[in-house]
C-alpha positions as CSV (number, residue, x, y, z in Angstrom):
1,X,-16.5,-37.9,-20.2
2,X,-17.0,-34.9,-22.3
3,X,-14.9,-32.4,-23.7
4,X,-16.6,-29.7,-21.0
5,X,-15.9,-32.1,-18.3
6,X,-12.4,-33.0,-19.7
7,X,-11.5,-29.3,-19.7
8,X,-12.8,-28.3,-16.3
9,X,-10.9,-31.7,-14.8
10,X,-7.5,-30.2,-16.3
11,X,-8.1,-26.6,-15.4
12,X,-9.0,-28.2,-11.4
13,X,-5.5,-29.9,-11.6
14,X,-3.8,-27.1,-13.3
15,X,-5.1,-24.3,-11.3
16,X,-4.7,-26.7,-7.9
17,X,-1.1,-27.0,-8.9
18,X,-1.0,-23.3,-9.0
19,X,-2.6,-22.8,-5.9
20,X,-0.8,-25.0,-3.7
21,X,2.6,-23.9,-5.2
22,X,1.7,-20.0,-4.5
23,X,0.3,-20.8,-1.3
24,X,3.4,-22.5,-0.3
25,X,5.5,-20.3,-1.4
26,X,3.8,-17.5,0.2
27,X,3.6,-19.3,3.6
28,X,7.3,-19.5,3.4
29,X,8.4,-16.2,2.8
30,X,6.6,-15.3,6.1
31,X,7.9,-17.7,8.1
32,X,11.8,-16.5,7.4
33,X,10.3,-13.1,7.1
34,X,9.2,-13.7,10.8
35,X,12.1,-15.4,11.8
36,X,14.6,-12.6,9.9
37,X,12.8,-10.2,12.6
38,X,12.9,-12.0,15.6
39,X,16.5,-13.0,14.9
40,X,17.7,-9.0,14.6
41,X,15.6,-8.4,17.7
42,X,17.3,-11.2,20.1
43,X,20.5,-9.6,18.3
44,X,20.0,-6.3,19.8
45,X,19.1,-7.6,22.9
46,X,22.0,-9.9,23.5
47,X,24.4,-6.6,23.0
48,X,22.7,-5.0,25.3
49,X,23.0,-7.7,27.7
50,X,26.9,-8.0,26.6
51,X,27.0,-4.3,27.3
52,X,26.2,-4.9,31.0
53,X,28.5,-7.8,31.5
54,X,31.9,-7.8,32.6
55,X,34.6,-10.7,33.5
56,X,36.4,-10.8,37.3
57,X,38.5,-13.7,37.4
58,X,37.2,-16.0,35.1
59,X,33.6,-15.2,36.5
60,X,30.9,-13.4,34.2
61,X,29.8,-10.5,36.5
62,X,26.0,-9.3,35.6
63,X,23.8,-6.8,37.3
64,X,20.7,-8.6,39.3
65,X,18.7,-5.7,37.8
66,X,18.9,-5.8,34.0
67,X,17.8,-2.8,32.0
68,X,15.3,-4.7,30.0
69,X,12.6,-5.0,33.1
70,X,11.2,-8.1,31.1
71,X,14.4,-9.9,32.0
72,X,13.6,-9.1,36.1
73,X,10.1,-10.6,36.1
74,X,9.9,-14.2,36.9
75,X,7.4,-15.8,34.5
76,X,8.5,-13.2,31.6
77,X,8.4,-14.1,28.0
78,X,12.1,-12.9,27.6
79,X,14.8,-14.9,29.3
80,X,18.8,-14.5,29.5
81,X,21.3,-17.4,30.7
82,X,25.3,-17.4,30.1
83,X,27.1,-20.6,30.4
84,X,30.9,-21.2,30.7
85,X,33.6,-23.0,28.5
86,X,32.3,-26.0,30.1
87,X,28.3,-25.3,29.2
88,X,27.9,-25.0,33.0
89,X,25.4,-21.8,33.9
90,X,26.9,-19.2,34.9
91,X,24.6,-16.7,35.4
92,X,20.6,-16.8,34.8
93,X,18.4,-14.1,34.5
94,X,15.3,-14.0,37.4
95,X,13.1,-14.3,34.8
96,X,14.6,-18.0,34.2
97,X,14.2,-18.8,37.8
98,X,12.0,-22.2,36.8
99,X,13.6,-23.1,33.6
100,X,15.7,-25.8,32.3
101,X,16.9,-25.3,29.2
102,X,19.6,-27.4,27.1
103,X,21.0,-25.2,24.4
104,X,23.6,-26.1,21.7
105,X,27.0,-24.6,22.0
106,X,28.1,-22.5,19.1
107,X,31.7,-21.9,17.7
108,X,33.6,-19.1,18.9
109,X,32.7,-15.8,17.8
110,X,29.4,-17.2,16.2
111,X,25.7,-16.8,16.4
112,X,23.5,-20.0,16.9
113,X,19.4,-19.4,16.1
114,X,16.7,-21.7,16.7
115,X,13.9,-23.5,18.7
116,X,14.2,-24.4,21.8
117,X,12.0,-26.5,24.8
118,X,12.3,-26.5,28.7
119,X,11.1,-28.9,30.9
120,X,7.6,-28.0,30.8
121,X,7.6,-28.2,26.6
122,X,7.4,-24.4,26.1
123,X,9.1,-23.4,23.1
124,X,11.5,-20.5,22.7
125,X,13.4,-18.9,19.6
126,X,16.7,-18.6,20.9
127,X,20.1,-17.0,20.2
128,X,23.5,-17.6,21.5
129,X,26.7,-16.0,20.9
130,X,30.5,-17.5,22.3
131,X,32.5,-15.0,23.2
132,X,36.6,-15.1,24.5
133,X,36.4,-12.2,27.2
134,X,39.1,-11.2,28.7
135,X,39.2,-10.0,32.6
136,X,41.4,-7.4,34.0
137,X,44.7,-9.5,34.2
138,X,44.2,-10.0,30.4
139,X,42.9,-13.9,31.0
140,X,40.7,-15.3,28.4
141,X,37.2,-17.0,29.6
142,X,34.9,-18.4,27.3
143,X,31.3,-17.3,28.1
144,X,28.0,-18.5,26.2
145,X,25.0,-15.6,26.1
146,X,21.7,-16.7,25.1
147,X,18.8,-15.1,25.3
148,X,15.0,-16.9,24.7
149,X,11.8,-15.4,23.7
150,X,8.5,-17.4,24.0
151,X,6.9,-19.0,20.6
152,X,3.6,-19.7,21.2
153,X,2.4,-16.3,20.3
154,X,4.5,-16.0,17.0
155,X,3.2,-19.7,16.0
156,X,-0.1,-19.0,16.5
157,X,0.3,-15.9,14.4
158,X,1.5,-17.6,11.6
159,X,-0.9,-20.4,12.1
160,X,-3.8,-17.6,11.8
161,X,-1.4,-16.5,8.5
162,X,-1.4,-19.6,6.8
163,X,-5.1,-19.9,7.7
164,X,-5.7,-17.3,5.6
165,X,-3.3,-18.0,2.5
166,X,-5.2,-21.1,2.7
167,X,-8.8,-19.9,2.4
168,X,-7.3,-17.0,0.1
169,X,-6.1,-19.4,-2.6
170,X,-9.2,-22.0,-2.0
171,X,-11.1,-18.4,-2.9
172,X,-9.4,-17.4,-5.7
173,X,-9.4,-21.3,-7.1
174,X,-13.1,-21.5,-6.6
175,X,-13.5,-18.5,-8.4
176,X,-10.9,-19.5,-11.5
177,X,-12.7,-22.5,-11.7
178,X,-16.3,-21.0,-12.0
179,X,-14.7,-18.5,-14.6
180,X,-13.1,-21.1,-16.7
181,X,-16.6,-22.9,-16.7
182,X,-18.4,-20.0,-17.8
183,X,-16.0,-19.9,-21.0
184,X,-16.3,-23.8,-21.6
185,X,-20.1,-23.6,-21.9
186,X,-19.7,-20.5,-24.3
187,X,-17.5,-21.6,-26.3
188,X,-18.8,-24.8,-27.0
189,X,-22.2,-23.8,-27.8
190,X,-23.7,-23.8,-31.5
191,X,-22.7,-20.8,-33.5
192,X,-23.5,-21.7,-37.3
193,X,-26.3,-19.1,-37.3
194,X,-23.9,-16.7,-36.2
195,X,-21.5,-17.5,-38.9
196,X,-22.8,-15.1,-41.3
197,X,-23.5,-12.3,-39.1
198,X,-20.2,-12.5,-37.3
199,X,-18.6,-12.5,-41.2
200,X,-20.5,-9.5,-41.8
201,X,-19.3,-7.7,-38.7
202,X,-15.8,-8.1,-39.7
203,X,-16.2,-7.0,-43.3
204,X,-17.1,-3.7,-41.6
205,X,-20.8,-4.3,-42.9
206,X,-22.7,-3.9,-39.7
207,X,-21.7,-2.4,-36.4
208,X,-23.2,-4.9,-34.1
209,X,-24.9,-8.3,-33.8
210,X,-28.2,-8.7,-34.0
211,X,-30.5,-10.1,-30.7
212,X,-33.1,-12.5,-32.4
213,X,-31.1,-15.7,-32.2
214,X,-32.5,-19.0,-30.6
215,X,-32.8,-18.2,-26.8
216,X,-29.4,-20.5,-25.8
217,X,-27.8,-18.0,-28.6
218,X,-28.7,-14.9,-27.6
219,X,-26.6,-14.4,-24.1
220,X,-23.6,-14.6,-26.6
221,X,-24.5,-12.3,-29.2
222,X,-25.2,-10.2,-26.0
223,X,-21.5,-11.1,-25.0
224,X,-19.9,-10.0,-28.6
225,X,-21.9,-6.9,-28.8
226,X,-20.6,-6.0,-25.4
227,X,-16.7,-6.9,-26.6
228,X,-17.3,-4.6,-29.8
229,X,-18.7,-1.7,-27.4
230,X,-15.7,-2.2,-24.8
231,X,-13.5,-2.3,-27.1
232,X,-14.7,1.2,-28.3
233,X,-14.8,2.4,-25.0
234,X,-11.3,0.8,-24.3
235,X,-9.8,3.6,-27.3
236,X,-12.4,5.8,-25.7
237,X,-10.5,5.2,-22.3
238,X,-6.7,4.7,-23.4
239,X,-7.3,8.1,-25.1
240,X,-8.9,9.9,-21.9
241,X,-6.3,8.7,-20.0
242,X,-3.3,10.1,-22.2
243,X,-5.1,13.3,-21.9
244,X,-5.3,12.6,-18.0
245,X,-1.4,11.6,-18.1
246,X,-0.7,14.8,-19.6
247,X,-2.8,16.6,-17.2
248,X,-1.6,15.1,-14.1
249,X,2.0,15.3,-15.5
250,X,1.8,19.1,-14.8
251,X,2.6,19.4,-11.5
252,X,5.8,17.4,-10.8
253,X,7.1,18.9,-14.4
254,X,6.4,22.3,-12.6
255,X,7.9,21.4,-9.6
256,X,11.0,20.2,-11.2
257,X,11.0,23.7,-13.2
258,X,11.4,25.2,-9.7
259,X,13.9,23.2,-8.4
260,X,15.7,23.9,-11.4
261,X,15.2,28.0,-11.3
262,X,16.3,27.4,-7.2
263,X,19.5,25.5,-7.9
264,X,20.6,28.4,-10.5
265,X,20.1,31.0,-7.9
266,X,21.8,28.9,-5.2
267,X,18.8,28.8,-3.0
268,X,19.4,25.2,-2.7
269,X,22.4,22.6,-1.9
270,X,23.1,19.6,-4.4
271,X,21.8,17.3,-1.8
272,X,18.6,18.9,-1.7
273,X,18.8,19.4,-5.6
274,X,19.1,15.4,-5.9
275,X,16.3,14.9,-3.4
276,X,13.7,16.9,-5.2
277,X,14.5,15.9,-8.5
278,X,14.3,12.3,-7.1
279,X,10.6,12.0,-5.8
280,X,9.3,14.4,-8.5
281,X,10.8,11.7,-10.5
282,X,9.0,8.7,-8.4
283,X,6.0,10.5,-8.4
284,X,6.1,10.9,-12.4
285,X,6.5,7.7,-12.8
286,X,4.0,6.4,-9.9
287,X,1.4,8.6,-12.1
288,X,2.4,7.0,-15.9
289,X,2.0,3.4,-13.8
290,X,-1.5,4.4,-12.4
291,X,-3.0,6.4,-15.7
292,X,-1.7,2.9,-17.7
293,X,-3.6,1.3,-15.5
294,X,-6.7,2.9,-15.4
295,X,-6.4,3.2,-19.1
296,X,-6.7,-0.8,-18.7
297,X,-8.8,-1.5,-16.1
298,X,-11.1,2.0,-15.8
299,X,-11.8,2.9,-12.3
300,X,-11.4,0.0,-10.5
301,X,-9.4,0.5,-7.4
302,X,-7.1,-2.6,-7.5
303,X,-5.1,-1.3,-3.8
304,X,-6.6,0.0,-1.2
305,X,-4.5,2.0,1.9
306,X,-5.0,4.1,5.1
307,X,-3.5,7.1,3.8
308,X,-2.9,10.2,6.8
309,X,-4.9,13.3,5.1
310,X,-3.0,15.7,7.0
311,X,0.6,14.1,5.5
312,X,-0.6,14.4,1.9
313,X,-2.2,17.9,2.3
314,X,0.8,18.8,3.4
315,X,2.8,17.3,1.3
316,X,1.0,18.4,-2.2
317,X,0.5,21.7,-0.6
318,X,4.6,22.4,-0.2
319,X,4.8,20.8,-3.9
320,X,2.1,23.6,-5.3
321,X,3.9,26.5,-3.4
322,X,6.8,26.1,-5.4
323,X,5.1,25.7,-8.6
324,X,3.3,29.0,-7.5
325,X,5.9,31.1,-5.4
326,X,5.5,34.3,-7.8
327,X,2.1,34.2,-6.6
328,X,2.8,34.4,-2.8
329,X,-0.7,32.2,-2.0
330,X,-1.3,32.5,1.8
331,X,-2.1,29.1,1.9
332,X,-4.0,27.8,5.1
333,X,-4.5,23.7,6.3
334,X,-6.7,22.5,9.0
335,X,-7.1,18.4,8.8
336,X,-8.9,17.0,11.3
337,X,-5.6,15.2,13.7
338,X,-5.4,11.2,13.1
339,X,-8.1,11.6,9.9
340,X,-7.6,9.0,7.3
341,X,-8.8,6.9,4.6
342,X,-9.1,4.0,2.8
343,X,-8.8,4.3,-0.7
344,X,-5.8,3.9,-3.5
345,X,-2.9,6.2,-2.9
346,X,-2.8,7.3,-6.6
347,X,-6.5,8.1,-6.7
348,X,-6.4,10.4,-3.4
349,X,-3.2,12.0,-4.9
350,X,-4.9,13.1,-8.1
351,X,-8.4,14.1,-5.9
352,X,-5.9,16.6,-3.6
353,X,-3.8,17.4,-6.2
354,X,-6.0,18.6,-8.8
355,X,-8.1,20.3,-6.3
356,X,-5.8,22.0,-4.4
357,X,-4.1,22.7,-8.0
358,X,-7.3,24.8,-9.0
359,X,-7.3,27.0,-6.0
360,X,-4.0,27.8,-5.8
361,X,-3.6,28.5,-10.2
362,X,-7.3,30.9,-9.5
363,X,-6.8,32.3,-6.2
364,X,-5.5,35.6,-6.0
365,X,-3.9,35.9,-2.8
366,X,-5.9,33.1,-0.2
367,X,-6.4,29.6,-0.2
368,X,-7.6,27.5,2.5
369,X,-7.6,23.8,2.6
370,X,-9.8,21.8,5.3
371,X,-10.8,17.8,6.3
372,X,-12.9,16.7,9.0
373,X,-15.2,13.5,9.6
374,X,-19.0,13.3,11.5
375,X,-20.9,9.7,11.7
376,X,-21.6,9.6,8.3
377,X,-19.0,10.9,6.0
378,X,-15.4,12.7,5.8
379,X,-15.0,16.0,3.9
380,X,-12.3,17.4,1.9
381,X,-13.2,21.6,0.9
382,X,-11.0,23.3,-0.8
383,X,-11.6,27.4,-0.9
384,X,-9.9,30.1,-2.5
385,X,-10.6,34.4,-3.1
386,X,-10.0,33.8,-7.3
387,X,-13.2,34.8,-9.7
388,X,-15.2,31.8,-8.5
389,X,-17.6,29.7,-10.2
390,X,-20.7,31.5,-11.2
391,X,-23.9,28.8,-10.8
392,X,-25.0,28.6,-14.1
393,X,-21.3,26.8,-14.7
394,X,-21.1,25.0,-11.8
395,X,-22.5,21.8,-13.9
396,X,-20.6,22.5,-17.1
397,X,-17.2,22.2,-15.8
398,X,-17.1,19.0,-15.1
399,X,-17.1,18.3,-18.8
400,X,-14.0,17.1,-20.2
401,X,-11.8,20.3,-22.1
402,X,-14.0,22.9,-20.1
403,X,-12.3,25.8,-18.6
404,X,-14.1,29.1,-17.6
405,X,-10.8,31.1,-17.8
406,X,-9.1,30.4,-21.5
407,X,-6.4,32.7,-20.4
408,X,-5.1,29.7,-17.0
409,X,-2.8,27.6,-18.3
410,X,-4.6,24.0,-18.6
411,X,-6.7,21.8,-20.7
412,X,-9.8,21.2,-18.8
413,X,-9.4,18.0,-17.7
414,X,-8.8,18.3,-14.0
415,X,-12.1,18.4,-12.6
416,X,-14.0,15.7,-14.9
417,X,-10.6,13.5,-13.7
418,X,-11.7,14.2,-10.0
419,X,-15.5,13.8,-10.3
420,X,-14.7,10.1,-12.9
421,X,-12.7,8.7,-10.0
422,X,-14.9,9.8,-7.1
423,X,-17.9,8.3,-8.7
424,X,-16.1,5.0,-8.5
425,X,-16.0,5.4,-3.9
426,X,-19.9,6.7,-4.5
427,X,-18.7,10.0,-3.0
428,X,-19.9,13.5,-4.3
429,X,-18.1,16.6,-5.3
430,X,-20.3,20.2,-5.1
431,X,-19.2,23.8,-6.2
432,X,-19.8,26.4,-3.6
433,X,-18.7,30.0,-3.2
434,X,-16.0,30.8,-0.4
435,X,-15.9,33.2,2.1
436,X,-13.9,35.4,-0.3
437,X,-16.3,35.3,-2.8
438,X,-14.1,32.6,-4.7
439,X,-14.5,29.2,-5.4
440,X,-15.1,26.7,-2.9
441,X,-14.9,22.5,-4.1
442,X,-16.1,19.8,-1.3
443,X,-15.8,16.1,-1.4
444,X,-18.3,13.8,1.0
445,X,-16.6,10.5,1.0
446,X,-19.4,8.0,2.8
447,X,-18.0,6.2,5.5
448,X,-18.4,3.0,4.0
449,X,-15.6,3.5,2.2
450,X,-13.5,3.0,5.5
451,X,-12.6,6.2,6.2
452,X,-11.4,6.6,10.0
453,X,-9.4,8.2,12.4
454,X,-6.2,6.5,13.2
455,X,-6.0,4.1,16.6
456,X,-9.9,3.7,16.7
């Protein structure tokens, strides 16, 4: 066996190992996490059946028509029984007309969860509670409540679950292995000729390899010229996205400046004090997590959620009349109702924010903020009545450190944030002018990014 073949055996075993163990582990969690649910929802249902219940002489008295309608449908999913001290039944729901059930008894005053089969091998989840109940004379009676809920559906749910952790980690295995292939071959490939170049290179002597090797060679001086450039790019990047950090740090910082002028002037309680400061705190630190990210990975979106347009309009919109109440912006919103999109929540938050930041620091007394969708794309315009964008600039600013006004406050850096991460969805930005004769920034995001309108 060779040493290429040795190392891909041990990584297969290794990375099986791995795989099997996740896989497992992940199977389980959802499986109590499913059961956790279930066992708070036939919780809530057995008080509610307790609420309705009452004791006349030793008899457990129970309405023929229960509240939940599921329990008054015979062939229901949902089924009730309550047995006496002597696990006789003593009163059955009509939706357990043609079921048999033997259920363990629990202890008094405790809860008892698990499967269940009647007669015909259907399996329920159920839960039963004993319970002393006293009648009106003051008489204890023991009573059993139980109540079943069908299984099939939430088995086969987590069959379909564990389907997919399965083929998920067989994926992700596949592609580990092909990876860790990829770096056997190069590694173990000839590199005397490189030797001296390579020596060269970190003497400072040259900047990059050279291309003329033998043909089997040349993929991996390729591969180190492409390191030495990322890695250049990679300073390039961490330092862009300091300067981004800094940027994006504005708002929230601004924000918390308000809070902090409102609390002296008693415009707002402590609660509300604690509450603002909080998620201006969450957000700051949601924004250091996703510029360290970026400043790692670039512009790869690495989570992608259906984030409600009309909720984080809003939302950035009440943040950026705070930072801006001196100004008194009449700021209008109309997003299309149930529009959202797929994309990562940071990324949308810096689009919006940034955008919406613009009008309102430029406008001079209007703003007006808009989203709406058509078969081939969703939109996101922002317009405001400020000095506008004159066409000759309307290229320019997207440059990093670029402002038109030097007298804003700002570094430039908003915009050519926006336009970097909307390249990565392949959507475009364009600079228009407004019906006030002020600026006017629109974003086509192509619906193959998944944009839609919640409940299609």
């Amino acid at each position: 066996m060779t040493i290429a073949q040795r190392l891909f055996f041990v990584s297969f075993i290794v990375l099986g190992l791995i795989a099997l163990a996740l896989g497992f582990g992940l199977g389980k969690a959802y499986s109590l996490n499913q059961e956790a649910l279930i066992l708070e929802r036939l919780k809530l249902i057995t008080y509610s059946l307790m609420g309705q219940a009452d004791n006349l002489n030793g008899q457990i008295q129970l309405p023929r028509q229960l509240d939940d309608e599921r329990f008054n449908q015979p062939g229901s999913r949902l089924l009730a029984q309550v047995n006496d001290d002597q696990g006789q039944l003593a009163w059955g729901s009509l939706s357990l007309a043609q079921h048999r059930l033997q259920l363990p008894q629990p202890g008094a005053g405790q809860w008892l969860f698990g499967l269940a089969v009647d007669q015909a091998g259907q399996n329920y989840y159920s839960l039963s509670y004993s319970t002393s109940w006293p009648d009106q004379q003051g008489r204890h009676s023991d009573f059993v409540f139980s109540v079943l809920e069908q299984a099939d559906q939430y088995q086969q749910r987590q069959h379909r679950v564990f389907g997919l952790i399965a083929g998920g980690a067989a994926v992700v295995l596949l592609g580990l292995l092909s990876l860790q292939w990829l770096i056997v071959k190069l590694s173990l490939k000839p590199l005397q000729q490189l030797s001296g170049d390579i020596q060269s290179l970190n003497l400072g002597q040259r900047q990059k390899l050279q291309s003329n090797y033998s043909s089997d060679l040349n993929p991996m001086a390729l591969d180190l010229n492409l390191m030495i450039d990322n890695e250049r790019r990679q300073r390039q990047r961490y330092h862009d996205r300091m300067a981004d950090l800094s940027h994006s740090l504005k708002t929230p910082l601004s924000v918390l400046r308000g809070l902090s002028h409102e609390a002296e002037e008693d415009l707002i309680d402590k609660t509300q004090l604690h509450r603002g400061i909080n998620k201006q705190l969450r957000r700051m630190r949601d924004i250091v997590d996703y510029q360290l990210q970026r400043a790692v990975t670039g512009n790869q979106q690495a989570s992608f959620v259906a984030i409600a347009l009309e909720a984080e309009v809003a939302a950035i919109i009440k943040a950026l009349n705070k930072v801006y109440i001196d100004k008194g912006i009449n700021c209008q919103m109309s997003v299309e109702p149930g529009l959202s999109v797929y994309a990562d929540e940071q990324d949308m938050a810096e689009i919006i924010g940034n955008l919406c930041d613009n009008a309102f620091k430029y406008g001079r007394q209007q703003v007006f903020v808009s989203a709406w969708q058509d078969k081939q794309a969703w939109y996101f315009s922002v317009a405001d009545d400020g000095p506008g964008i004159p066409a000759s600039e309307r290229e320019h600013i997207f440059k990093r450190g670029v402002r038109l006004d030097s007298q804003a406050e700002g570094q430039g850096f908003g915009l050519a944030l926006v336009r970097e991460i909307l390249a990565s969805y392949q959507a475009e930005l364009s600079v228009d002018e407004s019906e006030w004769q002020g600026a006017k920034l629109q974003i086509r995001f192509p619906n193959n990014n998944h944009s839609s309108k919640q409940g299609d």
